[in-house]
DRENVO-968053 format. One record per residue (C-alpha): residue number from 1; residue in three letters; x, y, z. Coordinates in steps of 0.02 Angstrom, whole numbers. Example, Ala and Ser with C-alpha at 12.3 -4.5 7.8 and 13.67 -1.06 7.14 Angstrom:
1;ALA;615;-225;390
2;SER;684;-53;357
end
This chain:
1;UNK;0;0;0
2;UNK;145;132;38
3;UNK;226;82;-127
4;UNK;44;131;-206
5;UNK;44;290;-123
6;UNK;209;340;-174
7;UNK;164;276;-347
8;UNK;15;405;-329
9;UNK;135;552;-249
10;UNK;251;527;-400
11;UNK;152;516;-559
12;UNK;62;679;-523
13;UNK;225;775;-449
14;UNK;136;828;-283
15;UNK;296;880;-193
16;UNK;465;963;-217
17;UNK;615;914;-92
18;UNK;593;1067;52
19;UNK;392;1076;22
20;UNK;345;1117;204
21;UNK;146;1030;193
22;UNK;-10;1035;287
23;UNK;-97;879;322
24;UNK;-279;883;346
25;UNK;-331;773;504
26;UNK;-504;736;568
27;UNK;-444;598;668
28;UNK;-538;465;567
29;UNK;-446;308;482
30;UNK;-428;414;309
31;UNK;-317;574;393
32;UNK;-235;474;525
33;UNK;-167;346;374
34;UNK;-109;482;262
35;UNK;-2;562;403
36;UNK;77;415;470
37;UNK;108;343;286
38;UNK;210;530;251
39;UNK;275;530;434
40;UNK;365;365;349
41;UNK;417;419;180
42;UNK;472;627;222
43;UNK;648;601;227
44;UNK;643;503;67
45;UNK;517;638;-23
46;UNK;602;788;72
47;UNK;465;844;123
48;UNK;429;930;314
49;UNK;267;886;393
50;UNK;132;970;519
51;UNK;-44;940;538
52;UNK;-206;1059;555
53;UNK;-343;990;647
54;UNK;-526;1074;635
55;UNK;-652;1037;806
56;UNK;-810;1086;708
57;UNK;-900;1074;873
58;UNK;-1045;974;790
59;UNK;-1047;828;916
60;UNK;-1001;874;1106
61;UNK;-874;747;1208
62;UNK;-837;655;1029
63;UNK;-775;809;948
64;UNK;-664;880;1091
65;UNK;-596;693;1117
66;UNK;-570;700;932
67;UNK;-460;843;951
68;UNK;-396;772;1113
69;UNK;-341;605;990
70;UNK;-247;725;845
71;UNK;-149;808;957
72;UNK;-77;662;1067
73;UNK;-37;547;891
74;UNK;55;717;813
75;UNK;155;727;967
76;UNK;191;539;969
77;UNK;271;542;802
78;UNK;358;727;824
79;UNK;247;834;697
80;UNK;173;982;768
81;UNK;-14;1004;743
82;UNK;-115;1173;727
83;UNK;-311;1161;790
84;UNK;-458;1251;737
85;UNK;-616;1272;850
86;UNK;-777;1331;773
87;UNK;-960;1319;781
88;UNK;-993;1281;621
89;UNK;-1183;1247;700
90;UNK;-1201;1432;741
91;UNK;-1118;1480;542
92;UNK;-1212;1378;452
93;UNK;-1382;1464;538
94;UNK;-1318;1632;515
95;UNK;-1268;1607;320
96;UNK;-1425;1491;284
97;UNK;-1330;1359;212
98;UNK;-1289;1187;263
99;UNK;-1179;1118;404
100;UNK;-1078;1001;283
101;UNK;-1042;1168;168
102;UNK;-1001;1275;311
103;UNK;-902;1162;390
104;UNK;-798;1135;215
105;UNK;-774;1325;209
106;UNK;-710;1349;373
107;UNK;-587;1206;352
108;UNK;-525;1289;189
109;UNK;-491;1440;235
110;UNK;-405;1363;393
111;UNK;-273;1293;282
112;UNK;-261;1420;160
113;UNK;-237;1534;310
114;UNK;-117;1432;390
115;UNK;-18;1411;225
116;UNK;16;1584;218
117;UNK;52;1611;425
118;UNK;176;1456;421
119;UNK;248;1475;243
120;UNK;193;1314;191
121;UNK;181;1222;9
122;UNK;55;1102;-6
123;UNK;-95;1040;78
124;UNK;-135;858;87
125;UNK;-310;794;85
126;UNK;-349;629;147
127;UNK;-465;564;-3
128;UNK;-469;402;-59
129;UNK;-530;276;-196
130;UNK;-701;269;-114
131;UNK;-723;435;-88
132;UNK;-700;484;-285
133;UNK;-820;337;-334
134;UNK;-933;424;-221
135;UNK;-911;605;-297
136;UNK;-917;535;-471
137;UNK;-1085;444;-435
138;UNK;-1171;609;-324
139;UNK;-1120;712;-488
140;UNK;-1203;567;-619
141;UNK;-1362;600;-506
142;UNK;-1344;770;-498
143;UNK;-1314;795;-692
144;UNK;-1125;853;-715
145;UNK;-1032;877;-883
146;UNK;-851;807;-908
147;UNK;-774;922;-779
148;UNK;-883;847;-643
149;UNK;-870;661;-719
150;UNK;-679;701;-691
151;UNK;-703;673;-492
152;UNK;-590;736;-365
153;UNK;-422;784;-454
154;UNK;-247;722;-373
155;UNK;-190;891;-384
156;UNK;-290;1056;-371
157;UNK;-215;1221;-402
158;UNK;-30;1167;-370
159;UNK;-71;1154;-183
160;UNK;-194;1039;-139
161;UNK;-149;842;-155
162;UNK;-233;695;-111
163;UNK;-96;569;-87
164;UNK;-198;408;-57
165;UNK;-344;442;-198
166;UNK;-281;283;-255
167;UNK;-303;184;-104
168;UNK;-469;90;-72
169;UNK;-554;107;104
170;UNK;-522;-57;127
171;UNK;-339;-43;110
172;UNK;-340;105;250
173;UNK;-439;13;378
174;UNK;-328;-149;366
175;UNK;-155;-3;363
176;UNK;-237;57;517
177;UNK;-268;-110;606
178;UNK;-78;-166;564
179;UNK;-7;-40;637
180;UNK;-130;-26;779
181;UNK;-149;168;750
182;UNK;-333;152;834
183;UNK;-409;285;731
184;UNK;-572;388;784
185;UNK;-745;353;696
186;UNK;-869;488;676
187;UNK;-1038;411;725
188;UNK;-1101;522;599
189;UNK;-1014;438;446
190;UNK;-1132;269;491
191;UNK;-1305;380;467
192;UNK;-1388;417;334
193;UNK;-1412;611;359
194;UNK;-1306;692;210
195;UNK;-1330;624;9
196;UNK;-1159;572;22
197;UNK;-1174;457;168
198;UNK;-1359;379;84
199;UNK;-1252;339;-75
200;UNK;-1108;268;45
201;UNK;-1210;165;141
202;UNK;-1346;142;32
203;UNK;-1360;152;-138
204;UNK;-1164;92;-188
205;UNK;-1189;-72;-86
206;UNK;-1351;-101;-182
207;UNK;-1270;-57;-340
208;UNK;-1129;-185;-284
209;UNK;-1253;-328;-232
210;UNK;-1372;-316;-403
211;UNK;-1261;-254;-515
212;UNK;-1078;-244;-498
213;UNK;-988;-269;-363
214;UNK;-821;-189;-416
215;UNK;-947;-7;-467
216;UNK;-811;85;-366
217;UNK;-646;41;-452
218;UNK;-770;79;-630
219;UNK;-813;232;-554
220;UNK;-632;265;-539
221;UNK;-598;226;-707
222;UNK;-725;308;-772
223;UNK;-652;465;-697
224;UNK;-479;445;-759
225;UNK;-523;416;-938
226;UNK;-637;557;-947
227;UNK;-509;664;-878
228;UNK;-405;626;-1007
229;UNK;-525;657;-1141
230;UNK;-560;821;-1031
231;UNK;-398;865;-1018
232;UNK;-395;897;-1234
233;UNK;-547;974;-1259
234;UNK;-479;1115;-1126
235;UNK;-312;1142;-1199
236;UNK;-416;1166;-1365
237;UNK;-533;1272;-1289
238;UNK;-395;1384;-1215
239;UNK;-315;1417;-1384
240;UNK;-478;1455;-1457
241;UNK;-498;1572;-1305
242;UNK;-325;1669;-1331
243;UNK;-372;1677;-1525
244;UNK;-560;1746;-1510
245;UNK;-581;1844;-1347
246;UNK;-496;1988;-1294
247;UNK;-486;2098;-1120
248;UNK;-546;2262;-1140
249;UNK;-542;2343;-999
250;UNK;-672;2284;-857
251;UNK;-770;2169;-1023
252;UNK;-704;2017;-1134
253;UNK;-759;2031;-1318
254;UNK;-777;1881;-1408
255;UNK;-752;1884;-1601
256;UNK;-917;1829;-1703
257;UNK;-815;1702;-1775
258;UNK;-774;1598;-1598
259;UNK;-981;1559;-1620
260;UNK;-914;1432;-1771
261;UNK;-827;1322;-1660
262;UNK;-891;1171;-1610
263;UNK;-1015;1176;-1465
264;UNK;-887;1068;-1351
265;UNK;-755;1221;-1372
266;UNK;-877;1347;-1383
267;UNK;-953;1330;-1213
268;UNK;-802;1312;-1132
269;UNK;-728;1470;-1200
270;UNK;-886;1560;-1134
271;UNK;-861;1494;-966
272;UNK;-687;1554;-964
273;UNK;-739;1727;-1014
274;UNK;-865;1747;-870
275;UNK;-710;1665;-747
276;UNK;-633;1802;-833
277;UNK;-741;1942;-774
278;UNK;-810;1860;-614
279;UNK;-664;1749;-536
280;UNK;-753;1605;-517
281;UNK;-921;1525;-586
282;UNK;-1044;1509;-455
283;UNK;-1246;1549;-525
284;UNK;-1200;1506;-686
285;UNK;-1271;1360;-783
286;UNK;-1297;1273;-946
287;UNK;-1453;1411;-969
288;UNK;-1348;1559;-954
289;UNK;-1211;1499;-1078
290;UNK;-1345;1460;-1215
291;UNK;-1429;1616;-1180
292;UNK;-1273;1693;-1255
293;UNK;-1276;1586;-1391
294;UNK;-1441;1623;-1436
295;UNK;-1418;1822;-1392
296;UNK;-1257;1796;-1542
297;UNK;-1404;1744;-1672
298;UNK;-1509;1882;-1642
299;UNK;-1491;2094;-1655
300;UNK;-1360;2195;-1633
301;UNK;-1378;2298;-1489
302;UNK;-1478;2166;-1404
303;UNK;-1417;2134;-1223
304;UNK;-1452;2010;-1073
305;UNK;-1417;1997;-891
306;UNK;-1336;1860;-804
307;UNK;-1306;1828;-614
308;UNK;-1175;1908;-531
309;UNK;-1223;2086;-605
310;UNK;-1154;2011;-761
311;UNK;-1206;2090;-942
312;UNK;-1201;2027;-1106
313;UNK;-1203;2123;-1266
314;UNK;-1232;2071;-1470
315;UNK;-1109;2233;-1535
316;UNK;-1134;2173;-1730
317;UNK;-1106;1971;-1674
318;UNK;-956;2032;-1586
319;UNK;-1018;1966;-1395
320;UNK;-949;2053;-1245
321;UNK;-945;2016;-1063
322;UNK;-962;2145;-936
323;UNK;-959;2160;-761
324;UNK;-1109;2289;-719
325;UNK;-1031;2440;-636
326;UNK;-1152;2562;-570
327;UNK;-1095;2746;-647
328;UNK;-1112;2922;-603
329;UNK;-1249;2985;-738
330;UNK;-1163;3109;-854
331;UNK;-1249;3295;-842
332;UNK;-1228;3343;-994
333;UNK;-1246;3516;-973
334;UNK;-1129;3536;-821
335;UNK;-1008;3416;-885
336;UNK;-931;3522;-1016
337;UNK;-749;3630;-1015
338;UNK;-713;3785;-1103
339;UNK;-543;3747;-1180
340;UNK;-423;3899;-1223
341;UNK;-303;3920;-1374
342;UNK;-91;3910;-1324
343;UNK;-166;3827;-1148
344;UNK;-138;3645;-1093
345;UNK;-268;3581;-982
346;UNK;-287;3412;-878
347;UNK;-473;3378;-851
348;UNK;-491;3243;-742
349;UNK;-681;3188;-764
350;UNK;-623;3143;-939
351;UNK;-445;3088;-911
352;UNK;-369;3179;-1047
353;UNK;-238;3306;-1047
354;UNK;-295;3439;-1191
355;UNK;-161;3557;-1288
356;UNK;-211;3696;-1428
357;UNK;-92;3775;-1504
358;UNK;-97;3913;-1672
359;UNK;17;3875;-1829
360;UNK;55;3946;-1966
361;UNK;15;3844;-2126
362;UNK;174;3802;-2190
363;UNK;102;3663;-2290
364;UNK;263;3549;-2184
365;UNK;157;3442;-2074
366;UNK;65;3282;-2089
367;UNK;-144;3317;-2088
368;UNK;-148;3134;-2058
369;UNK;-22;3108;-1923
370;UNK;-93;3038;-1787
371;UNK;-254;2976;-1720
372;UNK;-248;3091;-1566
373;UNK;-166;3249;-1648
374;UNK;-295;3356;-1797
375;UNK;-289;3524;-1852
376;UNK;-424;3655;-1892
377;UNK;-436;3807;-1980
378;UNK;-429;3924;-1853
379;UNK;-504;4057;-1961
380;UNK;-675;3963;-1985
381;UNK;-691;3946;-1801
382;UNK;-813;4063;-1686
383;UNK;-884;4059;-1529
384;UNK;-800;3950;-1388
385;UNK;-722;3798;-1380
386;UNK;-784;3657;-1278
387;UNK;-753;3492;-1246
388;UNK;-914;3398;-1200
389;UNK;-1018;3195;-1211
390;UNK;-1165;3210;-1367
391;UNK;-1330;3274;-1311
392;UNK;-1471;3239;-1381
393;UNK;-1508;3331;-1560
394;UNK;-1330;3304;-1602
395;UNK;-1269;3310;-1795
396;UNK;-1121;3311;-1855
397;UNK;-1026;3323;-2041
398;UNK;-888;3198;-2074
399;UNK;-768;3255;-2171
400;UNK;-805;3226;-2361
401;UNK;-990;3243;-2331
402;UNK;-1081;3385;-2395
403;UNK;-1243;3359;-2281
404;UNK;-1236;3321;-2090
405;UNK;-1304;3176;-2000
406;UNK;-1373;3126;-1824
407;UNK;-1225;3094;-1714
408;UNK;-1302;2925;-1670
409;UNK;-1313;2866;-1836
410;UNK;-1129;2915;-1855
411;UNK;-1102;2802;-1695
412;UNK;-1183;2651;-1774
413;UNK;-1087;2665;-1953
414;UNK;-924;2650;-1838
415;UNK;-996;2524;-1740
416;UNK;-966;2590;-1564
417;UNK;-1048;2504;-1463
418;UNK;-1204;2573;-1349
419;UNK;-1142;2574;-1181
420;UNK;-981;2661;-1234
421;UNK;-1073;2811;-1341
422;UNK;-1115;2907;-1196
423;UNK;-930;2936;-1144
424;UNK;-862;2987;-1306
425;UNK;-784;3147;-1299
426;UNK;-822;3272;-1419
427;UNK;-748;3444;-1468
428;UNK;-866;3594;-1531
429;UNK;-838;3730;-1596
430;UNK;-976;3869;-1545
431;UNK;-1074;3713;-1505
432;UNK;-1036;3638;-1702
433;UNK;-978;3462;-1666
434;UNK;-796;3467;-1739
435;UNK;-715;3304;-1688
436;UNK;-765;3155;-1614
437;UNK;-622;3121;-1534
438;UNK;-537;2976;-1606
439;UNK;-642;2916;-1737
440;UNK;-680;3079;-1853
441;UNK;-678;3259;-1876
442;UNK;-801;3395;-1982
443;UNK;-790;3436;-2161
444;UNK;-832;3632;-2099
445;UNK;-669;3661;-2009
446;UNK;-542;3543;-2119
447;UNK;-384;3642;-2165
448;UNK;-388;3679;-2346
449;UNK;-268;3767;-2465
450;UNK;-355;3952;-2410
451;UNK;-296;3918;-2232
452;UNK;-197;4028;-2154
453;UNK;-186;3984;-1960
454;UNK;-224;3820;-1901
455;UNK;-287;3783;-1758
456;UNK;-173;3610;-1681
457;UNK;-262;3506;-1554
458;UNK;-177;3386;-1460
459;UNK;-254;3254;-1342
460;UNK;-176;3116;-1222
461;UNK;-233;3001;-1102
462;UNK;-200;3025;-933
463;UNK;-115;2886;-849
end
């Protein structure tokens, strides 16, 4: 069984020679196996051990003599041991959720609290052969796509490993017994009170007695071939991902053309975006992500809402992904600034730095130069100059265009999309839209071969 173990340890590079690691111990047969097993084989793996113990204070005299039990074996075999007490009774009232998921969050961020305090590496979780058969049958019943069918992974985020996943419960009990380690057992393990323990006690010896009575060892090879199988698909979706998406900002935009992948790719590249803008998944569902889908096919313009104050916009088949940020309303007619010729200005609501200066038209200079830089004839120009957002009634002459046109219909030929229209900056001259700051300026105030002053305008982005 230790050569299994190591076996385990080794094909899925859990530790580096100096890891300092956490073991995980309830006290049970599982934890108190997995620490005297690495209590064994540290010198050989290089590895330095302690132990974190949680006292969930769910069951009286058995807890604290639970407790009582860690602390005594860690000192027996030198390893010093950090405890934990909690109600996680009195938590799992005040959050309205369940005892088992309160008590899993406090343990977590026990030991990612501890990693940090103690400088640690990795921490080991005690779960075995049994205990993925169990997840992978839960998450059948449940409904779960390939990531679920994948079980509990050896190795989670580089610091969570679960030495003995390949060890049956069998094989612990009768490690336990040989080496008379006299374990604790949690009365509560034997009742059937959580889904886990009814398909524990339950429904897998049923399965076993009617149908097949090795269902956990194909249970655990279900798992590893779909993880496999899994393990493509992602790397495939993750290239499609760095080729169609892109971060913008506080959204993701995904390019029309990601929508032609195949749906195995495509789903997964839309759950990345949302980790993207989220950090994590939770509220979404196989709904949500064909909701997008479906909001691809349909009008630009057309938007939905998704949990987490998530929105999702059609900008002309492009989709993008943003997180819903509430804004300051823009008043249009108090946010506006008088700008002043041979004057350089920082205006912070805008977070540009503005500079006009007055040449002389020496016929030297680029008109075309750069996408932040125009000139003007200064001559054509009355009245003040402000930099301002559109308002409504807004029209505007591109240049080459003999008639005006609505400023909104301008924003829709250059396909800018609607939430970002509002916080365009403009420049007017007497109130005459002149440029829309990096996308176009008028035909009324171009420089022509009459022009005698020009009027240079400069713009930057603040940092």
């Amino acid at each position: 069984m230790v050569d299994k173990v190591i076996n385990t340890i080794k094909a899925n590079n859990m530790f580096q020679p100096g890891d300092k690691v956490i073991v995980a111990v309830s006290g049970g047969p599982d934890s108190i196996c997995l620490l005297h097993i690495l209590n064994d084989i540290r010198e050989s793996l290089g590895i330095i051990l302690v132990a974190a113990h949680v006292n969930h204070c769910l069951r009286g005299k058995d807890a604290d003599e639970d407790e009582s039990y860690v602390k005594e074996f860690c000192r027996g075999i030198g390893i010093e041991c950090f405890v934990l007490r909690e109600n996680v009774h009195e938590i799992s009232k005040e959050r309205g959720i369940s005892c088992e998921m309160a008590g899993r969050e406090v343990r977590y961020k026990f030991f990612l609290q501890l990693l940090g305090r103690i400088n640690a590496q990795k921490i080991a979780i005690a779960h075995n052969s049994n205990d993925q058969g169990e997840t992978v049958l839960m998450r059948i019943i449940r409904g779960t796509g390939l990531d679920g069918l994948e079980g509990i992974k050896a190795v989670r985020d580089n610091i969570y490993v679960r030495p003995i996943l390949d060890v049956t419960r069998k094989e612990i009990e009768e490690y336990c017994q040989k080496n008379n380690l006299n374990p604790r057992i949690d009365k509560t393990n034997l009742e059937s009170i959580y889904a886990r323990n009814k398909i524990r006690l339950e429904l897998i010896p049923y399965i076993q007695n009617n149908f097949n009575p090795d269902i956990i060892d194909s249970l655990n090879r279900l798992a590893s071939i779909v993880r496999v199988d899994n393990e493509y698909i992602n790397n495939v979706s993750v290239e499609a991902y760095k080729k169609y998406c892109n971060k913008n900002k506080e959204k993701v935009i995904i390019i029309k053309d990601a929508f032609k992948q195949h749906e195995a790719v495509l789903v997964r590249l839309l759950r990345m975006a949302l980790r993207e803008i989220k950090g994590n998944l939770y509220n979404f569902d196989k709904n949500h992500i064909q909701d997008i889908i479906n909001l691809q096919k349909g009008e630009t313009g057309k938007n939905i809402a998704l949990p987490q104050k998530v929105r999702v916009i059609n900008d002309y088949g492009d989709i993008q992904i943003t997180s819903v940020i509430e804004k300051k309303a823009i008043v249009y007619e108090e946010d506006q600034y008088i700008l002043k010729v041979n004057e350089k200005v920082t205006i912070k609501n805008y977070n540009l730095i503005v500079d006009l200066k007055i040449i002389e038209n020496n016929k030297k200079f680029n008109l075309k130069d750069k996408t932040l830089v125009k000139y003007f004839d200064y001559d054509k120009i009355h009245g003040e100059i402000k930099l301002r957002h559109r308002k409504n009634g807004d029209r505007f002459t591109p240049i080459g265009m003999k008639g005006s046109k609505k400023l909104k219909d301008l924003f829709i030929d250059l396909k800018i999309p609607k939430d970002e229209r509002d916080i365009v900056p403009l420049i007017t001259f007497n109130d005459e839209i002149a440029w829309v700051i990096g996308y176009r300026i008028s035909d009324k105030f171009k420089v022509d071969t009459y022009t005698k002053n020009i009027l240079q305008i400069i713009i930057e982005r603040e940092e």
